[in-house]
C-alpha positions as a printed Julia matrix, in Angstrom:
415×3 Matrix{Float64}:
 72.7   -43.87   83.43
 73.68  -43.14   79.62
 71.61  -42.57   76.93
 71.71  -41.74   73.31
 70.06  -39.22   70.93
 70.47  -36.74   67.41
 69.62  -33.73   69.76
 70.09  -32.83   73.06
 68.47  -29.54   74.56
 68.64  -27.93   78.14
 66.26  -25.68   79.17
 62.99  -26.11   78.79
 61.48  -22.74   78.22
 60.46  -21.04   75.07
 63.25  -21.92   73.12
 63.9   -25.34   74.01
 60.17  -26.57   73.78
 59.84  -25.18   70.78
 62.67  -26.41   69.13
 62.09  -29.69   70.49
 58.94  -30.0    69.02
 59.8   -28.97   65.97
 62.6   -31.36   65.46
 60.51  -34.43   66.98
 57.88  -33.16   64.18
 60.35  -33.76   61.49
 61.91  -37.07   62.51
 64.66  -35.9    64.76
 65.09  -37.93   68.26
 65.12  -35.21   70.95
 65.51  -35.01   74.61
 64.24  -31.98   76.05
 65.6   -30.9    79.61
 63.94  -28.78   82.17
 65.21  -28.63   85.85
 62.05  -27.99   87.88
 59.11  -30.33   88.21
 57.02  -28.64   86.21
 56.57  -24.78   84.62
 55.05  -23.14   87.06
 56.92  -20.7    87.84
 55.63  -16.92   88.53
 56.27  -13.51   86.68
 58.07  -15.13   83.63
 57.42  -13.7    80.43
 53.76  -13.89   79.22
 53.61  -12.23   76.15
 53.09  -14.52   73.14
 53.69  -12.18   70.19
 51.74  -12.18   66.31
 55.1   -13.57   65.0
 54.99  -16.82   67.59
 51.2   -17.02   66.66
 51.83  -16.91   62.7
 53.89  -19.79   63.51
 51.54  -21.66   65.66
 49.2   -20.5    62.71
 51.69  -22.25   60.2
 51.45  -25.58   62.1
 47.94  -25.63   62.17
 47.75  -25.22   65.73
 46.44  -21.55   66.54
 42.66  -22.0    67.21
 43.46  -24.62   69.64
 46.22  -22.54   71.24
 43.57  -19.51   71.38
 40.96  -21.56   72.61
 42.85  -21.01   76.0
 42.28  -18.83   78.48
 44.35  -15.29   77.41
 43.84  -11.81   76.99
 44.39   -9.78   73.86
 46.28   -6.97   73.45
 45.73   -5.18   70.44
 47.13   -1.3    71.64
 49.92   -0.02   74.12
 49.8     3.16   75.51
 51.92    5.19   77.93
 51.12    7.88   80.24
 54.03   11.02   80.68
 52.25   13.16   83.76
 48.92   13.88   82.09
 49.66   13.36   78.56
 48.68    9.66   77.01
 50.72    8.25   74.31
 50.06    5.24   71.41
 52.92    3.36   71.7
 52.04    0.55   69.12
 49.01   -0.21   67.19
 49.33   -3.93   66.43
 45.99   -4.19   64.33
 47.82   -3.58   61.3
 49.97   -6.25   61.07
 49.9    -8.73   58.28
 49.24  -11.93   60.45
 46.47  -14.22   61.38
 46.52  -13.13   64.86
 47.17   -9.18   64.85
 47.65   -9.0    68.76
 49.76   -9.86   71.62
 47.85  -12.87   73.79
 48.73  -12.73   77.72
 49.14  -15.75   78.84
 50.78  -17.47   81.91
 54.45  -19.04   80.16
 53.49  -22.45   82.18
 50.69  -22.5    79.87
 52.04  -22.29   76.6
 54.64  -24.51   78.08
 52.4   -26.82   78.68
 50.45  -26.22   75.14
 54.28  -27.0    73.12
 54.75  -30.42   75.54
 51.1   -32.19   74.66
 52.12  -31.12   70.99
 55.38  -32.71   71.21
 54.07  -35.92   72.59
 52.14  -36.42   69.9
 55.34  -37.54   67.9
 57.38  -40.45   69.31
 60.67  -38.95   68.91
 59.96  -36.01   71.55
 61.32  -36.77   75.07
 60.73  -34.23   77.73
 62.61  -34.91   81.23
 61.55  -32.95   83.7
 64.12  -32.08   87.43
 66.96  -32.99   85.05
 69.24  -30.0    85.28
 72.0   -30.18   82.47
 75.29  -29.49   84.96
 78.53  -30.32   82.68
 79.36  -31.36   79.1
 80.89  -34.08   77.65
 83.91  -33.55   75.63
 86.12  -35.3    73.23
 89.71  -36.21   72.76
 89.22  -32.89   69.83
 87.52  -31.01   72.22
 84.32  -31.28   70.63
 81.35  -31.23   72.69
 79.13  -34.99   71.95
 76.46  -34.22   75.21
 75.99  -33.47   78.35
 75.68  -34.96   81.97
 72.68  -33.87   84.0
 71.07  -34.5    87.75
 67.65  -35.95   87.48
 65.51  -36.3    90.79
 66.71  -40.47   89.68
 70.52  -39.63   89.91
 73.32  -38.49   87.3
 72.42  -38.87   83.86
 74.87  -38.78   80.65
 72.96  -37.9    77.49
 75.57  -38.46   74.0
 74.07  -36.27   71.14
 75.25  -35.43   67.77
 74.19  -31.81   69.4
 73.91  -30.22   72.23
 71.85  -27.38   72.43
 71.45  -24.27   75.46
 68.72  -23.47   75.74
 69.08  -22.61   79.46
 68.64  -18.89   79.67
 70.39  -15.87   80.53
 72.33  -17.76   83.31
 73.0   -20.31   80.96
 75.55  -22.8    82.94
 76.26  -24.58   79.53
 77.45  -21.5    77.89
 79.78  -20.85   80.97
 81.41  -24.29   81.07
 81.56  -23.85   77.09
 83.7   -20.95   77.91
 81.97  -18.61   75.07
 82.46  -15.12   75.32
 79.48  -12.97   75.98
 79.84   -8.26   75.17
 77.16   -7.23   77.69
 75.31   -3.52   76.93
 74.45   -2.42   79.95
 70.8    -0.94   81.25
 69.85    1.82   83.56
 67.51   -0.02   85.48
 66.05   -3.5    86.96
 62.32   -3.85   87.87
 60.18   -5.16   90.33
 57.48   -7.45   89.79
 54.41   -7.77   92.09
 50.53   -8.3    91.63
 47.4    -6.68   92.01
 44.07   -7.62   92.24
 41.74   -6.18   88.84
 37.75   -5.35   89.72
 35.65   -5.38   86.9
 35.08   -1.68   86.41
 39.31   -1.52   85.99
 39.89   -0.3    82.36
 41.42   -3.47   80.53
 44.63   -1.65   78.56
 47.74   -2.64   79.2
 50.01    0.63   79.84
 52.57    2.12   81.16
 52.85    5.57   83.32
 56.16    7.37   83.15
 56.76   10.04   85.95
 59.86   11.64   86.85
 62.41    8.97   88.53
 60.26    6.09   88.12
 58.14    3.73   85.8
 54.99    1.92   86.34
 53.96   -1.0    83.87
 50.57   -2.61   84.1
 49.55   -5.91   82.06
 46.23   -7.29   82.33
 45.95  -10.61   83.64
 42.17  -10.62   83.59
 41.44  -10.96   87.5
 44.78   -9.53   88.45
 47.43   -7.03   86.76
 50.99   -7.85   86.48
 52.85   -4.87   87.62
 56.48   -3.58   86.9
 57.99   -1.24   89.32
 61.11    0.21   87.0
 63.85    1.23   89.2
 66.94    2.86   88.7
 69.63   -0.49   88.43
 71.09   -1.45   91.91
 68.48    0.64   94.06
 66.38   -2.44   95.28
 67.98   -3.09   98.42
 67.38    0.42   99.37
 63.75    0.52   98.41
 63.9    -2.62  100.46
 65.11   -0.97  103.73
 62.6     1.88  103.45
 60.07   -1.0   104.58
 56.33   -2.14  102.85
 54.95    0.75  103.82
 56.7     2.9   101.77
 56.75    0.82   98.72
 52.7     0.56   99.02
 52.45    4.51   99.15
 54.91    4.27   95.93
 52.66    1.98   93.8
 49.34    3.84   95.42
 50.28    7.18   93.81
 51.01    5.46   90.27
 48.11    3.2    89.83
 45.12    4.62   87.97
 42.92    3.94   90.68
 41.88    4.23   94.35
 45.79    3.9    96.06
 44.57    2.0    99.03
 44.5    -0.85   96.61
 48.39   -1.31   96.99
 47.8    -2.36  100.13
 47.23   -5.91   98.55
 50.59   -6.45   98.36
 50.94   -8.31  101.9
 55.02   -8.61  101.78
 58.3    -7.7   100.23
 58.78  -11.23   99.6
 56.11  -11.3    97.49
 57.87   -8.7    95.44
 60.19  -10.15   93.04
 63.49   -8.24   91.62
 64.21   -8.84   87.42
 67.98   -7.7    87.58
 67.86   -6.72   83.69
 70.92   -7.14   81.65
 71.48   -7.05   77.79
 74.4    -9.3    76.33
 75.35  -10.83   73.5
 77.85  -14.09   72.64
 80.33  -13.06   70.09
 80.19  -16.63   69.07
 77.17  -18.92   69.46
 78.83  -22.25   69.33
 81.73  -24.45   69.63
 81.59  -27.74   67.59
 79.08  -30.06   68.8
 77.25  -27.02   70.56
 74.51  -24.01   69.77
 72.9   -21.61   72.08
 69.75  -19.71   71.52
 67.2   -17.94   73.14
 68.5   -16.06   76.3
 71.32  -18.18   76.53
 72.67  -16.97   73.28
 71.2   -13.0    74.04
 69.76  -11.63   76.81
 66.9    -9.01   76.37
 66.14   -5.91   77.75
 62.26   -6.28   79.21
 60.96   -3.83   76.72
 58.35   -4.55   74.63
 58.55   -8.04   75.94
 60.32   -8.72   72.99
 62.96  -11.46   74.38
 60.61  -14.4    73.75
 59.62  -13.67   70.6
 63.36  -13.86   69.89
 64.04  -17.14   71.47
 60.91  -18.69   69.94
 62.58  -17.3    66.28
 65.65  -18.72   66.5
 64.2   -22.12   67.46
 62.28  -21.72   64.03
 65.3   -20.57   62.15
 67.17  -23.88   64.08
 65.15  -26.16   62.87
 64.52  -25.28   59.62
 68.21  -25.3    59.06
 68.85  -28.51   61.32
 66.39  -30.98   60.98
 67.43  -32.38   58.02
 70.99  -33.09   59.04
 70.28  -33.85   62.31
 67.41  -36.58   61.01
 69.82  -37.8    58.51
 73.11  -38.34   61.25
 75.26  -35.82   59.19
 74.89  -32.55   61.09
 78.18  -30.3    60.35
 79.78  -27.47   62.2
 78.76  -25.11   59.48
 75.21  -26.25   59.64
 75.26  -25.31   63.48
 76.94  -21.83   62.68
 74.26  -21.12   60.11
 72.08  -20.95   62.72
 74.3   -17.43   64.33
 74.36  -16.21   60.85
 70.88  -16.64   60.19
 69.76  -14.77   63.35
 72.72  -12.48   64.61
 71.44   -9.58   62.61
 67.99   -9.24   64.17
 69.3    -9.69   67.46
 71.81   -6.92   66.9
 68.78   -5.05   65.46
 66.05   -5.74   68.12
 69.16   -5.15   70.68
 70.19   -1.6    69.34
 66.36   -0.84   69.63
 66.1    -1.47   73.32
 69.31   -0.06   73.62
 67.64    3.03   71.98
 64.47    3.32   73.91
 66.83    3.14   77.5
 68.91    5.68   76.59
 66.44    8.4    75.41
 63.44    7.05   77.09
 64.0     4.83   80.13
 67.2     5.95   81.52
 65.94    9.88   81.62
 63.56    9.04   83.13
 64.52    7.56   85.82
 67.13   10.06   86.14
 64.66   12.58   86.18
 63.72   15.23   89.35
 60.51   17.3    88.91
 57.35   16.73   85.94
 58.14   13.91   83.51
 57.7    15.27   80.1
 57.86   13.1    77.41
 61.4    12.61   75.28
 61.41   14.34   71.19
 61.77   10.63   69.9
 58.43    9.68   71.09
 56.4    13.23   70.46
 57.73   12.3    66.58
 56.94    8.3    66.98
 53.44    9.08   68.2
 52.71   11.58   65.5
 54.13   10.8    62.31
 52.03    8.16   61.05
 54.23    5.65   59.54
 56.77    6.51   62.33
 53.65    5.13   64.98
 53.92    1.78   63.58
 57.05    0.95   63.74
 57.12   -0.15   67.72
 54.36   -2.29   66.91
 56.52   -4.09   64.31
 59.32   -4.64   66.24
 57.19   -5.9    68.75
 54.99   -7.95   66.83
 57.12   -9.29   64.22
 60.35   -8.23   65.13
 63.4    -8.4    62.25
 63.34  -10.89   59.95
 60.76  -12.83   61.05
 60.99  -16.93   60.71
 58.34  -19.5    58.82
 58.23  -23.03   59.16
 59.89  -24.77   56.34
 59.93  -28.11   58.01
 57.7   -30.85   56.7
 55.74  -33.2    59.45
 57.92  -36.55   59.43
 54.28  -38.32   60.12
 51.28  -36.5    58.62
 49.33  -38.88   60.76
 51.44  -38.23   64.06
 48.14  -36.51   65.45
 46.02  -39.87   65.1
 48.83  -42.39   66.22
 49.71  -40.93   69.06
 47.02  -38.48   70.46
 46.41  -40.92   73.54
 49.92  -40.85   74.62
């Protein structure tokens, strides 16, 4: 099978169904790929951030998007032994929506794709997994070739986008160069059930050698179990048992409630890496999101940077993507338009592991809490500068894009 299109984008997670709606919203003809049959898929990311909202909020969207079922996050705090730490305060922030909303990915997913099919130029495929590009006598990439649960499938695109994550295959077979960081640890990711009389903050409890993270899910929490990196397969060996006696003597309740977690298997590892390409395309190709920059876990920031360079994207594509004369320097606007907050957001993970996360973990005794967050915490304007980073991130992106079809809603809200 061969098809034709303006833009061409694997991967359909935060990223990719964001820029694919946006594009289909301004005229562009879009194919969206996503490998699995649908998004449910357990312990992604869940955080939707105030600078995702502002633009949901900028598209006229946000009240419907918050009329689903979430939970709001307004404060993060952290526990070091018996002392309890603000970590971010989001309440301040200039946006419409001055919180974090937890919500399961599949259902934001979800929210992007019935948006996108309101314009006719949106195409999601679902089990087509992007495998191989095509390439030109110049060696410029003009699409891909997929496997799609109906057999191979070649997709020609004036671009091809990768959007396919931090194991991005296109990136690979596009032979870009990625500088990884490093980071001291991996986590573990597990639930547990949440009784009413819980406390609803989200927070975090740092003890000597290890790192417990708790996010409410309303009748659940979503735990992280920080490790130090590589040590899972020896936490494995020690059995369940041992692992439930770890978790019962972190969790701010009765311990016996660890017991809930019935297997190992139901335990599942995030090995977490931070990288960076040098160059984010070749002619004929961009990568964003993880594929372009894989984040560190902390603060949950790594969607909110996938979902801003899908903004900057298409603000700086549309146009010549709509209009058939999409350059090279058009796509490479797109690196130089978001390369410095990456670098940015990166060095600021890259901070909190080294004086936070990595000692830590490397820690024997009573966890006390690192100089760089007794000043954070206590300093006033210091204390709000997580919760920007978080929140907003660098540079934060607006939608500059113009619907294609102001009546796109009416037309085509029963397809």
């Amino acid at each position: 099978m061969d098809t034709r299109t303006q833009a061409c984008i694997a991967g359909g997670g935060p990223a990719g169904m964001m820029l694919g709606v946006l594009l289909a919203r301004a005229g562009v003809r879009v194919i969206v790929l996503e490998k699995h049959a649908d998004f449910l898929r357990d312990f992604r990311g869940d955080t939707i951030h105030p600078s995702t909202m502002q633009v949901l909020h900028e598209l006229g969207w946000l009240d419907e998007f918050l009329a689903l079922p979430h939970q709001r996050v307004t404060e993060l705090r952290a526990s070091f032994g018996a002392q309890r730490f603000r970590i971010a305060d989001m309440s301040h922030l200039p946006v419409a929506a001055p919180f974090i909303a937890m919500m399961p990915q599949w259902d934001f997913l979800d929210f992007l794709n019935r948006k996108g099919r309101l314009y006719p130029s949106f195409d999601l495929r679902m089990q087509a997994e992007a495998r191989a590009l095509i390439v030109d006598a110049n060696n410029r990439v003009t699409g891909l070739r997929a496997i799609t649960a109906n057999g191979p499938l070649d997709i020609h695109a004036d671009l091809v986008i990768a959007a396919d994550g931090r194991t991005s295959t296109l990136r690979h077979v596009a032979g870009l160069i990625s500088q990884s960081f490093g980071a001291p640890m991996d986590a573990l990711w597990f639930r547990l059930p949440r009784r009413p009389t819980d406390t609803s903050e989200t927070q975090g409890r740092f003890d000597a050698g290890r790192i417990f993270v708790m996010l409410n899910r309303g009748d659940y929490w979503q735990c992280a179990f920080v490790i130090p990196k590589g040590t899972d397969a020896r936490i494995r060996n020690e059995g369940l048992a041992a692992f439930q006696k770890s978790v019962g003597a972190l969790v701010p309740f009765e311990a016996a409630r660890a017991t809930s977690i019935a297997s190992l298997d139901d335990v599942k590892l995030l090995v977490v890496q931070v990288d960076r390409l040098e160059k984010w395309s070749r002619p004929g190709l961009l990568c964003i999101g993880d594929a372009a920059h894989a984040m560190s876990p902390i603060g949950g920031v790594g969607i909110n940077l996938a979902i801003q360079d899908a903004v900057a994207a298409s603000n700086i594509l549309a146009a010549p993507l709509r209009e058939n004369r999409v350059s090279d320097s058009d796509v490479e606007a797109v690196q130089a338009r978001r390369e410095w907050p990456t670098r940015m957001t990166q060095r600021f993970q890259l901070i909190m592991q080294n004086t936070i996360i990595g000692p830590t973990l490397a820690a024997t005794g009573t966890a006390k809490p690192p100089l760089a967050l007794r000043v954070l915490t206590r300093l006033p304007f210091f204390s709000r500068l997580p919760a920007r980073v978080m929140g907003l991130g660098f540079r934060p992106e607006h939608v500059e894009t113009r619907a294609a079809h102001d009546n796109a809603r009416l037309i085509y809200s029963a397809k």
